[in-house]
C-alpha positions in Angstrom: -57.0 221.2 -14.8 -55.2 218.0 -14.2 -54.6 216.9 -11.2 -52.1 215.5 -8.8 -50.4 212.2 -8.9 -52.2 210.1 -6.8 -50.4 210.0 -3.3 -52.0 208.9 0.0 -50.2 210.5 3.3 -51.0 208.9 6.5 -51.4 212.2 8.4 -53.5 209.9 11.2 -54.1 206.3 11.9 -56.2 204.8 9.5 -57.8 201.7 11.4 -61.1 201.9 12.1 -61.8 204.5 14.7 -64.8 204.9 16.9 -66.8 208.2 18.0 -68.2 208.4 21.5 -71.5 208.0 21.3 -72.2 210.7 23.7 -70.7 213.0 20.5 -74.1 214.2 18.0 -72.7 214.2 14.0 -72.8 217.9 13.8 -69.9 218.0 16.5 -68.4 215.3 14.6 -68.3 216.7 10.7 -66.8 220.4 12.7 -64.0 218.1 14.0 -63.9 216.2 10.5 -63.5 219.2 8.8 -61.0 220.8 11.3 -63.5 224.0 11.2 -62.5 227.3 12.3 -64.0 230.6 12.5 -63.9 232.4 9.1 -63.7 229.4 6.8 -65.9 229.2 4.3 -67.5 225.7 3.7 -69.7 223.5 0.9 -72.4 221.5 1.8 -72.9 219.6 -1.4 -75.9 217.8 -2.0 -77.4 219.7 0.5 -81.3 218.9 1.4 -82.8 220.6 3.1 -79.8 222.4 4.6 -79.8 221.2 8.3 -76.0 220.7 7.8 -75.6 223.4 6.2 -77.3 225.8 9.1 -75.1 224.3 11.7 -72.2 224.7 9.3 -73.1 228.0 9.0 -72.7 228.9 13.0 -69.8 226.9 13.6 -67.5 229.2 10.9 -69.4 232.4 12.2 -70.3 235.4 10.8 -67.2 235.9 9.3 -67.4 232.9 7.8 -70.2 231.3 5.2 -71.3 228.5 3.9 -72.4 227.0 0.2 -75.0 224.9 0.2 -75.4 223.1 -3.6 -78.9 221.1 -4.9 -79.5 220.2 -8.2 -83.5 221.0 -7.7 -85.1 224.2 -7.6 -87.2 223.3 -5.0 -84.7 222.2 -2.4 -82.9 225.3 -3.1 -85.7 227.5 -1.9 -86.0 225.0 1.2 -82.6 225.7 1.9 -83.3 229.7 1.6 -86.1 229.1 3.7 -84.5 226.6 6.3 -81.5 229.8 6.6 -84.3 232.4 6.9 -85.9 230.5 9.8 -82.6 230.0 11.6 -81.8 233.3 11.1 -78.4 232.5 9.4 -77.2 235.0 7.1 -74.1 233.9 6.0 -75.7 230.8 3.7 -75.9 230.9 0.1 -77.7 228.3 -2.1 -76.4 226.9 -5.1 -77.5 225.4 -8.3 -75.6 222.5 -9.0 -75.4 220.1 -12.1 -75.0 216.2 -12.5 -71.5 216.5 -13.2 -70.8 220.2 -11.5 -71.0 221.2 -8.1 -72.0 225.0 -9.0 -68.8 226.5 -6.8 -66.4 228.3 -8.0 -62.6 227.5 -8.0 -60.7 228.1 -4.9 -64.0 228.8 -2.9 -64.0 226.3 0.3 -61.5 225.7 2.9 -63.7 222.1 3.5 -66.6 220.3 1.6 -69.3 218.1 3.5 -70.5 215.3 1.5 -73.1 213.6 3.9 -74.7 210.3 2.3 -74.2 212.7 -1.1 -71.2 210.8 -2.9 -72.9 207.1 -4.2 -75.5 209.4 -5.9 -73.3 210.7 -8.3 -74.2 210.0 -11.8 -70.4 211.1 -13.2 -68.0 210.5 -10.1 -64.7 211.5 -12.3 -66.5 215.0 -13.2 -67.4 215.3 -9.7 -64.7 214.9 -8.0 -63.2 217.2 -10.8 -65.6 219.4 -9.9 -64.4 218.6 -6.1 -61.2 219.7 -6.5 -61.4 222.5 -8.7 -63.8 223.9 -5.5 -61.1 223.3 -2.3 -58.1 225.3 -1.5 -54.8 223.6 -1.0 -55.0 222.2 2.2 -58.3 222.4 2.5 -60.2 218.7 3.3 -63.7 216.5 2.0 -65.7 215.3 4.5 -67.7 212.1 2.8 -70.2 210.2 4.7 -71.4 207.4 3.0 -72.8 203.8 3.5 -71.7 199.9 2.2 -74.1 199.6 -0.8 -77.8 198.8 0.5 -79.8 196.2 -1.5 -83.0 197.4 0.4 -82.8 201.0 -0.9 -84.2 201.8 -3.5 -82.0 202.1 -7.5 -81.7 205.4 -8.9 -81.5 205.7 -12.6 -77.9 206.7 -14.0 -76.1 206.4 -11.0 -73.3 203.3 -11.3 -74.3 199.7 -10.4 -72.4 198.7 -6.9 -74.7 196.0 -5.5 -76.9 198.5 -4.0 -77.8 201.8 -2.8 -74.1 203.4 -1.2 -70.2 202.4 -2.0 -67.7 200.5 -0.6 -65.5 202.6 1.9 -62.6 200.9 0.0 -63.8 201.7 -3.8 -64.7 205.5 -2.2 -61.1 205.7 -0.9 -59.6 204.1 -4.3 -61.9 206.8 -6.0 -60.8 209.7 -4.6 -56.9 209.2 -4.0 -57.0 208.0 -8.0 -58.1 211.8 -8.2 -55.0 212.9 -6.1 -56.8 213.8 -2.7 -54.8 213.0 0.0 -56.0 210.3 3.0 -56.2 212.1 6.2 -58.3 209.7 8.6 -61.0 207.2 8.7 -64.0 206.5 10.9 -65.3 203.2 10.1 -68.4 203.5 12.7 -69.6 207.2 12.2 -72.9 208.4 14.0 -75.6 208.7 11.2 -77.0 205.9 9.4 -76.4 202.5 10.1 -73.6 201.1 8.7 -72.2 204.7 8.2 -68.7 205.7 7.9 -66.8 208.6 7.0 -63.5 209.6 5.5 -61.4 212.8 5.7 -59.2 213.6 2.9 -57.0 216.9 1.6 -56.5 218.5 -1.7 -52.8 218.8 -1.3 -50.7 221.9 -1.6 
């Protein structure tokens, strides 16, 4: 599929913006993501599938969540983590390096908590990204400046250290034609943390 010019929109203010600290993540990934009852939502790169849980009772039971991994064994915890909750409406997903496992036109919103700097193929991905969200629909990506402390993974690009710059992510993903919808340069998860909002288009 090929993909959009790239265009950024300033649909919000996009200086650095500051979350309450009163406000837990969870709260603030539902507002990122503009969730409503009935959406259906990816949690890519997944875990253990906290996220994807919470995800999961925020969109309702008319609503449900995919929750991608790569390895077998943290797509059983995430079966496991739904069956304890009690969630229903959660199905995991066997991703790839360069695939997210979802199939086109699937999500009204994507998470991609502390997920995106792993990527091994970032073009394929966000490919991959895209091919997954409905117009309109928007990417949540949490992420960190690149960490010298943490340790390398094999594969994945070079940038200093262990994360990305918020600028190269925002660079990446507008090249790819997702729009800019906001930016939170503090964000309450790791330190250092931010996140940015964008939209597939449409």
């Amino acid at each position: 599929m090929v993909l959009a010019a790239p265009r950024v929109v300033f649909v919000a203010a996009l200086a650095a913006l500051t979350l309450p600290d009163e406000r837990t993540e969870s709260a603030a990934i539902a507002e990122a993501l503009a969730l409503r009852a009935g959406q259906s939502v990816a949690d890519v790169g997944a875990g253990d599938g906290d996220y994807s849980v919470d995800l999961a009772s925020r969109v309702g039971s008319t609503g449900h969540v995919y929750a991608t991994e790569v390895d077998e064994s943290k797509i059983e915890k995430i079966r496991a983590r739904a069956q304890a909750a009690g969630i229903q409406n959660v199905t995991a997903v066997r991703g790839e390096q360069q695939e997210t496992g979802l199939a086109a036109g699937c999500c009204d919103g994507i998470l991609l908590r502390l997920v995106y700097h792993h990527f091994t193929d970032p073009s394929a991905m966000r490919r991959s990204l895209w091919n997954a969200l409905r117009s309109g629909g928007r990417i949540a990506v949490i992420d960190v400046p690149p960490q010298k402390s943490w340790r390398r993974i094999e594969g994945v690009p070079d940038r200093g250290g262990h994360g990305i710059e918020v600028d190269e992510l925002v660079g990446d993903m507008t090249k790819s034609g997702f729009e800019l919808v906001e930016r939170h340069d503090s964000w309450p998860a790791e330190d250092d943390a931010y996140c940015v909002v964008f939209r597939r288009p449409g």
